[in-house]
C-alpha positions in Angstrom: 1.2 -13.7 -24.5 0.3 -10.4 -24.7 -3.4 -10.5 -24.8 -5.8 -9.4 -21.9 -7.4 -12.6 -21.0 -9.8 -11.3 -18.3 -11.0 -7.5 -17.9 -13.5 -6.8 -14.1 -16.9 -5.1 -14.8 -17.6 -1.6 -13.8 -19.9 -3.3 -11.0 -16.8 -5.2 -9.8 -14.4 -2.2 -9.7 -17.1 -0.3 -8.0 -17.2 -2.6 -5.5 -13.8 -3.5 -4.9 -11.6 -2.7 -2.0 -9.1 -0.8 -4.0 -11.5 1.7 -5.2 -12.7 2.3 -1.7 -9.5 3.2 -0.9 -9.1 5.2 -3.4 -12.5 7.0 -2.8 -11.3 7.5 0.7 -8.1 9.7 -0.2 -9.6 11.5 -3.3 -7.5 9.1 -5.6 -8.9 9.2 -9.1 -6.6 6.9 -11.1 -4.9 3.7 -10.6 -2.3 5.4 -11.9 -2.8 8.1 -9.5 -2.4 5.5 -7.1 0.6 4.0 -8.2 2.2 7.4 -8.3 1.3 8.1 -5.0 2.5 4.7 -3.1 5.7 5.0 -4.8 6.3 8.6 -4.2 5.2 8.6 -0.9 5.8 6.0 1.0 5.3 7.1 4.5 2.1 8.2 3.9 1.3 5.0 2.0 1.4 2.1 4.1 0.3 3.5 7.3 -2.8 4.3 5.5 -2.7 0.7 3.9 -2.6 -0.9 6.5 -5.1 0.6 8.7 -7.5 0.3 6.1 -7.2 -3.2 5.9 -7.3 -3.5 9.9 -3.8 -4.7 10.0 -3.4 -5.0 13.8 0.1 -5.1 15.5 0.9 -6.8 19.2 3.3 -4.1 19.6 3.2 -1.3 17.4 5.7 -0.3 15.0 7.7 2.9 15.9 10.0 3.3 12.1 8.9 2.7 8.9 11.9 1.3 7.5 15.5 1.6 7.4 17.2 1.2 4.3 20.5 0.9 6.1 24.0 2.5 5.0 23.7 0.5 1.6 20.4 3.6 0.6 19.0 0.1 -1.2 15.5 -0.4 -1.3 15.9 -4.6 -1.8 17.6 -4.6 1.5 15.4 -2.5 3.4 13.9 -3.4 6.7 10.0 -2.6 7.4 8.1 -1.7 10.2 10.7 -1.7 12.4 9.8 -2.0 16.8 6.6 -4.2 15.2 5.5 -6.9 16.5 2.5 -9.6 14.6 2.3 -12.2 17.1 
């Protein structure tokens, strides 16, 4: 199937979370976006997850560690963090 089945409205992209994050770091595509969480990693999720109030009981201190195998499928996140 390779037909688009549902399509938001303006209103509802206006609205959304996604394009408030976007608004907030001057991020004017979604492809923009995509470009930019992939490239940039480190700059990515920190900002993520403070803008969705991601709280830690401890803190993480490393990003992640892709080990001596350099894979990203095997690579640990948020390393030093704690959830619960």
């Amino acid at each position: 199937m390779s037909a688009i089945i549902w399509e938001p409205t303006n209103e509802y992209i206006q609205n959304s979370n996604i394009k408030r994050f976007m608004d907030k770091h001057n991020i004017q595509t979604y492809k923009e976006l995509i470009q930019r969480s992939t490239q940039d990693i480190e700059w990515f999720w920190p900002a993520m997850l403070q803008d969705c109030n991601v709280e830690w009981f401890q803190p993480w201190n490393q990003l992640m560690d892709k080990g001596k195998s350099k894979s990203f499928e095997w690579t640990r996140w948020f390393l030093g963090g704690k959830r619960d």
